[in-house]
N, C-alpha and C positions, 0 to 999 in steps of 0.2 A: 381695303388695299392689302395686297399680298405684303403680308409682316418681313419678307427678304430682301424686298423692292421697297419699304418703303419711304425711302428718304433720297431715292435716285431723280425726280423730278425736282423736287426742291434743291437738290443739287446741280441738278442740270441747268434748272434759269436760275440759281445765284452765279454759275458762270458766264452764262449765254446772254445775260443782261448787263455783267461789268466787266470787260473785253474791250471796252472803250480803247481806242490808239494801236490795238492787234489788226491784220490784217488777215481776214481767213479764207482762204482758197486754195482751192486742190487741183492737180494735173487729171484728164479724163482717165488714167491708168487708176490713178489712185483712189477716184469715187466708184470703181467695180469692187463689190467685196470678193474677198480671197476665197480659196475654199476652205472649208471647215475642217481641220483634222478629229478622227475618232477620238471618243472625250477618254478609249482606255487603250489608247496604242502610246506608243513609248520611244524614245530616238537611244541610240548605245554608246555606252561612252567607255574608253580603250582605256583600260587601264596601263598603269605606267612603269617600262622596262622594255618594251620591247614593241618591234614596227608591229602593226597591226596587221592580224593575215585576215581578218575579217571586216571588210568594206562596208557591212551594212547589220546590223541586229534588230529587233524590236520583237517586243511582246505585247499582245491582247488579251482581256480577260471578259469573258460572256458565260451566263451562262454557270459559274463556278469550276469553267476551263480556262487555266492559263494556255496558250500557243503561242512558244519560241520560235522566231523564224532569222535565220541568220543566211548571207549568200557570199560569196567571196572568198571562201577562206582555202586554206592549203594543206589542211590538212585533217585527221579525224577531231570532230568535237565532241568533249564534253559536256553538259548542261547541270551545273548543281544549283540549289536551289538552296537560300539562303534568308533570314531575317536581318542581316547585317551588309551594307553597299563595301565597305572593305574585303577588298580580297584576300585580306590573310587571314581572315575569319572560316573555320571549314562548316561544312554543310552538307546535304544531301540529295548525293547525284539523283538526276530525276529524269534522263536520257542520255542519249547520243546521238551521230549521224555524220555524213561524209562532207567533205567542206564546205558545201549550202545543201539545206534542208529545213525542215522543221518537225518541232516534235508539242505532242500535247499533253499536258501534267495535270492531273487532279489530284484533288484527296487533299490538298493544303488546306491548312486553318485559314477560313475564312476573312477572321478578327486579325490577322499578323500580316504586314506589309514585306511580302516578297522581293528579293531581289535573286537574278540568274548570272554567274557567271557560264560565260563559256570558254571551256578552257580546251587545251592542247598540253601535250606533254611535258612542256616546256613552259608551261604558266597560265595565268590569265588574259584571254584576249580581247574582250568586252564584259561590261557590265551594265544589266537591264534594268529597268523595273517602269511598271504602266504610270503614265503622266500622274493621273488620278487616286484619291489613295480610296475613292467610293464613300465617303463617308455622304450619307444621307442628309444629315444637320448640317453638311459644311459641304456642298456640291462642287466648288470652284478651289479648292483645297487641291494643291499639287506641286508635285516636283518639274524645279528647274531643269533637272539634271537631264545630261546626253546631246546637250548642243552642239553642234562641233564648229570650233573657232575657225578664224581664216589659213592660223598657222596648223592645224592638223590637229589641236587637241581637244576638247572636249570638258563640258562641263561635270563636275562630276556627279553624281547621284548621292541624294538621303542629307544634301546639307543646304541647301535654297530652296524655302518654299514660298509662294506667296498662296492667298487664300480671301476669305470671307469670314462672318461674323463667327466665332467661335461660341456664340452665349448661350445655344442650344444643345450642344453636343452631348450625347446620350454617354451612357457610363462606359459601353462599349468600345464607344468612337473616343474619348478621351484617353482611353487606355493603351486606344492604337496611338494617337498624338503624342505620349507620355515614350511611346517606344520610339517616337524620331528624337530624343535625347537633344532637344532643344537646348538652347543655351539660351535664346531670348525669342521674344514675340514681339514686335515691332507695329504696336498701333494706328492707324491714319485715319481713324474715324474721332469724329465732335469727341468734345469731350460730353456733349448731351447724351451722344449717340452710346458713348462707351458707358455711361451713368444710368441710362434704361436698359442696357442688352449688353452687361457685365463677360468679358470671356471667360469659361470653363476654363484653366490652363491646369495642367499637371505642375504638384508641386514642387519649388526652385527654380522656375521660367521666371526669368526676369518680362514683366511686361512694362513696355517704353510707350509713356502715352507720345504721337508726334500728328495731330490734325493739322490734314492739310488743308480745310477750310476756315474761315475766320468764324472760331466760334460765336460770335455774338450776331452774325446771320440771321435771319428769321428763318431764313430760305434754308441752312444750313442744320435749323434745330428742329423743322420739318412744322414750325410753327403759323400753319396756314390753312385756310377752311377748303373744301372741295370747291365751292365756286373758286376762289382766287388760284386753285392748282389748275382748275383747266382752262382759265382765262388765259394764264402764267406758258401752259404749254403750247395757247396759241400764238402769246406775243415774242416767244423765243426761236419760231419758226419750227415748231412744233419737234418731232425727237432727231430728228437729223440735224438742225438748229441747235439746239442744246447741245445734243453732244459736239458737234464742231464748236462751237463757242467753250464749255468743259474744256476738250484738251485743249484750247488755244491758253486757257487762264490755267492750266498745268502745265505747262510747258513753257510760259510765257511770261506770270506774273510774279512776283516777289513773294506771296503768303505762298503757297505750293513750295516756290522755290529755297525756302530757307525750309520747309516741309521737307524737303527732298536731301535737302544742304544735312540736315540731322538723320535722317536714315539711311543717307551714305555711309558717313559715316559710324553709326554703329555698326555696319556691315562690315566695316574696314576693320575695328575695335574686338568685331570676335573671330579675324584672324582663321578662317577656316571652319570653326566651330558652328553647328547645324542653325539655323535662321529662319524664322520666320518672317513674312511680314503681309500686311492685312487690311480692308477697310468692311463697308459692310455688306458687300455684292462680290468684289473681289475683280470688278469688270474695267475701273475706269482711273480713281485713285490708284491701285492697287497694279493696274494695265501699264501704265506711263510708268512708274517702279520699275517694272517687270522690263518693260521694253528698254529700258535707256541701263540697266543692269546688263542686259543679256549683250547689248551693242560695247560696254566697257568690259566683257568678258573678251570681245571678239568673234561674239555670230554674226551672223548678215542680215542686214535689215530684214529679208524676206523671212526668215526665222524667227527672229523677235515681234516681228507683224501676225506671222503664225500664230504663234503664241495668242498673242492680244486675243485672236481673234477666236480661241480655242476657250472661249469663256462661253459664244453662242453654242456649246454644246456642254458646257458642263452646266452652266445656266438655263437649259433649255426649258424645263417645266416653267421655270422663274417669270420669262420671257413670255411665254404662253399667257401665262395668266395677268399679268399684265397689259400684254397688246391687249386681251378682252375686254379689260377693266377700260381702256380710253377708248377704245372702240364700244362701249357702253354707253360714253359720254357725247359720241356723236362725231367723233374722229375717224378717219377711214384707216384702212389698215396700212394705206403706207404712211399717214400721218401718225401711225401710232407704232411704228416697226421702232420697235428698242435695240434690235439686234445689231449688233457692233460691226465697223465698214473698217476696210483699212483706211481710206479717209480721213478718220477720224483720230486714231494717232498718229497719222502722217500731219492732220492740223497742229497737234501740239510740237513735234518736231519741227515744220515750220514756224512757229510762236516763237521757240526756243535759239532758231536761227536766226530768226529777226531782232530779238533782242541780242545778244549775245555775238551772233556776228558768225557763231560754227557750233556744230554739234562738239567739236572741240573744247571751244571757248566756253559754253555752256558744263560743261563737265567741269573745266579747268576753275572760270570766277562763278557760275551761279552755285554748281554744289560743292566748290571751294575741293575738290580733290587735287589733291597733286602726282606728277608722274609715279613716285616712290608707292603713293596710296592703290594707283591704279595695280603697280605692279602688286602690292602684299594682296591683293583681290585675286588676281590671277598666279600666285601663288599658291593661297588659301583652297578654289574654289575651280580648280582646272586641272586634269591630269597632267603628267609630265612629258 
């Protein structure tokens, strides 16, 4: 079994088997999957003082070429290139061009996580940087940042990231981690899980152990022979099953939710200060975080589904070789497609309305935040 993936099965039917009293169904919109965004493209986020003269930014990186592409704006820009997402940080211009265009930059370090302002004479008027930070050991590792809210603002870059197992991560890849100036790393894997594949952190990261499964699982400690895993994945209606059943018991039931109830909150607790947070694929615990985050930011469900769904490309190898492995087992390839639907976090947002009564309510009594908490969040974590 792929050592990345392996405790996603055993995950999937300890949910897709005790869902008792959830009701799971999806509207025919919601069982098409979305499409995939590029796993090293990037959304822009405006920095704060002045209306934005440019409607649209993002950068790509292939190849060991960054390419800035910006459209909308009014006036000439310029493009500096920075290891720091604050704009009062200076740096080094690495183009220009007229109020949409694009330019392409090499010759960067590799190993340092870039971020581009693009400025105008008169200040900053977006701030970039690619979803992904590349790290090899940690695939699904990435910034929140550049969503943009209902009311016009934007998340900001270099301080929300969710991810995946950190216990591999080459000295390299640590060093780059050690540069997002972390303040904490927020765990959601077993405490089994954390107990054999320890994270790498740079030192001073607070890590918060917070499982959102019931550690004493079978299913949960990955404690089950190869016959009973493929039994297991035909009695939970194989991986479309699972996962619908999964988000229904994250989104739905009390262990997750008091899971989720404590990683609100330390979110709330560091106030702005850069965040981690994590399980060990980064697709599904880690997804429903991400998602029900980015909608109390104030993006749009279709953005926060984005998102979710922006895992079947950072996860892709992952994915691969796992659909092999069930389809090894005698399972055909759609009974064995692992790859994430919108669907399936719209299941746990249904779960969560059902119990709860609103995506509100759930916010308000399951993860106990209140309006004041909402707002130091988008204080924290939103340009102005």
């Amino acid at each position: 079994m792929p050592k990345r993936k392996r405790n996603l099965v055993f995950a999937l039917s300890l949910c897709a088997l005790s869902t008792a009293g959830l009701t799971i169904g999806t509207s025919a919109a919601d069982a098409d999957q979305r499409s995939v965004a590029a796993g090293q493209t990037a959304h822009a986020s405006h920095v704060p003082g002045r209306p934005a003269a440019v409607l649209d930014a993002s950068v790509t990186f292939e190849s060991g070429v960054y390419t800035v592409s910006w459209r909308g704006g009014r006036s000439q820009i310029t493009v500096v290139a920075s290891n720091d997402p604050d704009s009062t940080v200076a740096g080094k211009t690495v183009g220009s061009g007229s109020a949409s265009g694009s330019i392409r930059v090499r010759g960067l370090d590799p190993n340092q996580r870039w971020y581009f302002h693009l400025r105008r004479t008169r200040g900053d008027i977006v701030v970039v940087s690619t979803q992904g930070l590349g790290l090899v050991n940690a695939p699904n590792l990435r910034d929140l940042g550049g969503y943009r809210t209902g009311d016009g603002k934007r998340v900001k870059p270099g301080l929300l990231f969710r991810g995946d197992s950190m216990s591999d991560l080459s000295d390299s890849e640590l060093a780059m981690v050690a540069r997002l100036d972390l303040s904490k790393v927020i765990d959601l894997r077993t405490p089994d899980e954390v107990a054999h594949h320890p994270d790498r952190l740079p030192p001073g990261v607070q890590h918060v152990s917070d499982s959102v499964f019931d550690p004493e699982d079978p299913y949960a400690t990955g404690v089950v022979s190869a016959l009973d895993e493929a039994k297991t994945f035909e009695l939970m209606g194989y991986a479309s099953g699972g996962y619908l059943g999964m988000n229904a018991e994250l989104g739905g039931a009390p262990r997750p939710t008091y899971a989720y109830r404590k990683l609100f909150a330390e979110i709330v607790q560091a106030q702005g200060k850069p965040v981690l947070f994590h399980c060990s694929v980064g697709d599904d615990r880690t997804g429903w975080a991400a998602y029900v985050l980015l909608r109390l930011l104030g993006a749009a469900d279709s953005d926060a589904v984005d998102d979710y769904l922006d895992s079947n490309t950072f996860n892709h190898d992952v994915l691969v070789d796992y659909t092999k492995r069930y389809k090894s087992l005698g399972f055909t390839q759609d009974q064995a497609d692992l790859s994430l639907k919108a669907s399936y976090i719209h299941a746990a947002l249904k779960a969560a309305v059902q119990v709860y009564g609103s995506f509100d309510d759930y916010v308000r009594v399951g993860l106990g935040l209140t309006a004041e908490d909402v707002k130091t969040l988008r204080a924290g974590y939103l340009t102005a």
